[in-house]
N, C-alpha and C positions, 0 to 999 in steps of 0.2 A: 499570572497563573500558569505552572506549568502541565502540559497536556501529560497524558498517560505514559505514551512513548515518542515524547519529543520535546525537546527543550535546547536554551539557547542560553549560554555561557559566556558571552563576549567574551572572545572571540568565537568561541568554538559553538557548534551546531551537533547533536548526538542524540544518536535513534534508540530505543531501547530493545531487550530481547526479553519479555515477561515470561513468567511460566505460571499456569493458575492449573492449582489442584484439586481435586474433589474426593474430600473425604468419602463422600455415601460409595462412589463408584473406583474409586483409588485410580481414576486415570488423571492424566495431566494432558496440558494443551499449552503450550510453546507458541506463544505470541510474537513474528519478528514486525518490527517497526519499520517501513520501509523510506527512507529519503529516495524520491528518483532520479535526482540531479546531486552527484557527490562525486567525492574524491575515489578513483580505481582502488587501491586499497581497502576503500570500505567496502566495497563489493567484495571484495575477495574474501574478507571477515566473513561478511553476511553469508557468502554462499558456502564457504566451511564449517559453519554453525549448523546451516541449514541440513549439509552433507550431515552432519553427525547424527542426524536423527533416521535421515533417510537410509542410511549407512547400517541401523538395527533394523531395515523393516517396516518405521515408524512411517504412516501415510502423512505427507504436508500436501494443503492446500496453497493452492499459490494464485494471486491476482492475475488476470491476464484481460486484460481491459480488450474487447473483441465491440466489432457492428457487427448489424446484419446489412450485409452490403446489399438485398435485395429492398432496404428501406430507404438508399440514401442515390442520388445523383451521382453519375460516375465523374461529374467534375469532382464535388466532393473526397469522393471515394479517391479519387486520381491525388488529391491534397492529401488526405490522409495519411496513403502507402509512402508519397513524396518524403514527408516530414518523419516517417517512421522509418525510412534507409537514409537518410542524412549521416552522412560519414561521421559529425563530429557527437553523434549519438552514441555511435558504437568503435570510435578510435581510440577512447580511452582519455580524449582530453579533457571532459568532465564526466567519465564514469561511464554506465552502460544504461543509459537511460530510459527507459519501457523498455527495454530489453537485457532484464535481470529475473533471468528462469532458470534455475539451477536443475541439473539431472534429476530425473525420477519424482518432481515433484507431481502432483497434478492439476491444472489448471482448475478451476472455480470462480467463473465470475457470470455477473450476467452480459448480456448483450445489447448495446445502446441499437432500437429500434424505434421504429414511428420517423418518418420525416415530417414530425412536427414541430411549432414556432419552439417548443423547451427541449428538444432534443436536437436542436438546429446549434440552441445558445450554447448545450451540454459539450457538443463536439467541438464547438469556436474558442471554448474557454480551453481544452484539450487542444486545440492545434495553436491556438495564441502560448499556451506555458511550451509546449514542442519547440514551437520556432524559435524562443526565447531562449536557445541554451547557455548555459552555467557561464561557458568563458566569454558571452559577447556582453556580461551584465556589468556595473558600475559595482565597487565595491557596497557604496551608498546604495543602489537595487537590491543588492545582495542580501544586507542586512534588512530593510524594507520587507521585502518577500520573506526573508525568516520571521520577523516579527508578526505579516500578516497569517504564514503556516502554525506558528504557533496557537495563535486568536480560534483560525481555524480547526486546528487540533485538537482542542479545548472543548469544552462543552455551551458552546455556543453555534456549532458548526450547523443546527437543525434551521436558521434562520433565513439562512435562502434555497428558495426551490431550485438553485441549480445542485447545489451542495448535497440537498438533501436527497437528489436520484444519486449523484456521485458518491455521496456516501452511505446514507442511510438506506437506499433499497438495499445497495450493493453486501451489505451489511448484514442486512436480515437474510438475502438468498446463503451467503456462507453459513450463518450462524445454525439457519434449516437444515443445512449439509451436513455440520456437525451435531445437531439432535438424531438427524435419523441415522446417523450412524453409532452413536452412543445407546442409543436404543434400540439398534440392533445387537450393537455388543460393545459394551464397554471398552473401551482403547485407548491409549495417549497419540496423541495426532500434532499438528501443525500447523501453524497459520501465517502465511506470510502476506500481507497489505499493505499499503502505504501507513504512515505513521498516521496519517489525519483518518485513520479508520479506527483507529485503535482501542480510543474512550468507549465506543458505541458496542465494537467486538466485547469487550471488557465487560459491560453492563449488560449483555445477552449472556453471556458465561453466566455473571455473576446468579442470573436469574434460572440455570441450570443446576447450580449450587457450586462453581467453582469459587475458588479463594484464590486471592496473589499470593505465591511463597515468595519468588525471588525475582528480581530485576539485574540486571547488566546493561552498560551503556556501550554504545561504538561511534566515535568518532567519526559523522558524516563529512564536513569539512571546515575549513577555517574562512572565518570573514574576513 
C-alpha cells in the first residue's frame, strides 16, 4: 500500500509535494513530504519548491522538531545537541538531515516535554534514527527502513504510542495552526513535515473541506 506522500519503486524512494484546495474558501495548502535522510539534490528541489511560495508572500509552516530542555537531564540534552552537530548530518554526504529549514519559513511544531518513561522512549528512537546515518547503512538496511517508513507512512502509523505522539499529536497542533488562521482569513499557506505525517495532515484538511487537485514526486534517493 502506498502512503500519501511516500513510496518506494525499487529502486527508487520519492517524497511527494500535494496541493489540496478548497472550494468553499478558494485557498490551497501545499503539502511538502519530507524524507530526512536523502540524497543533497533533493533538498535543493525541496527547498526551491518551497522558495517559490515563500517567494509570493505565501506563509509555510515548517517542522522543527524542538525539547524543552528544562524537562530533560543535561546528559541527555548533552546527546542530543551531540548528534544534531554531527558533521555527516550537515556535510552533504547523506543530505541535510534535521536540518532542512529553508528561508522565511516559520517553525511549527510542538515540544517533546515531561522526562517521562514515553517521552524518554520518544527521544531514544530520535537519537537511535540520528546516530544511524544514511551512509553507515547496508544497502539491505536501506531498503528494510524504506519498507518499514513506508508501513509507517501509511495508515497504520496510529498503532504505537510512540508514533502516535511523534506523529499524531504533532499533527493535530499544525493542523490547529492552520484553522485558526483560515478562520481568521482565508489564505494559501504551507506545510512542510516529514512524509510519515502526511496521511494524517491530509485527512484533517480533508475534514476542513480541502480536496487533492495535484500531486508531484521528488526523487529522495536510490537503494
Amino acid at each position: 500500500m502506498r502512503a500519501a506522500a511516500y513510496r518506494l519503486q525499487f529502486p527508487v524512494v520519492q517524497t511527494a509535494i500535494i496541493e489540496m484546495y478548497n472550494p468553499w474558501s478558494r485557498s490551497t495548502i501545499t503539502l511538502f513530504g519530507l524524507l530526512h535522510q536523502a540524497d543533497a539534490d533533493y533538498f535543493r528541489q525541496m527547498e526551491a519548491q518551497v522558495n517559490r511560495l515563500t517567494g509570493r508572500g505565501i506563509t509555510v509552516l515548517q517542522e522543527n522538531f524542538t525539547v524543552d530542555q528544562s524537562s530533560f537531564s543535561e546528559e541527555v540534552l548533552k546527546q542530543w545537541y551531540e548528534v544534531l552537530a554531527m558533521p555527516e548530518l550537515q556535510n552533504g554526504q547523506s543530505g541535510q538531515m534535521h536540518h532542512f529549514l529553508p528561508a522565511n519559513t516559520e517553525p511549527c511544531d510542538l515540544a517533546l516535554s515531561g522526562d517521562t518513561r514515553k517521552t524518554r522512549k520518544v527521544m531514544q528512537v530520535i537519537l537511535d534514527a540520528a546516530n544511524d546515518t544514511e551512509h553507515k547503512k547496508t544497502r539491505a538496511r536501506k531498503v528494510f527502513d524504506a519498507l518499514v517508513l513506508q508501513w509507517l507512512a501509511g495508515p497504520m502509523e496510529f498503532l504505537s504510542v510512540t508514533y502516535r505522539f511523534l506523529i499524531g499529536d504533532r499533527n493535530r497542533y499544525v493542523l490547529g495552526v492552520v484553522a485558526e488562521r483560515q478562520a481568521a482569513k482565508p489564505q494559501d499557506m504551507g506545510i512542510v513535515f516529514g512524509a510519515a505525517h502526511i496521511n494524517g495532515i491530509m485527512r484533517g484538511l480533508r475534514r476542513m473541506g480541502y480536496q487533492q487537485r495535484q500531486i508531484r514526486w521528488l526523487t529522495a534517493h536510490t537503494l
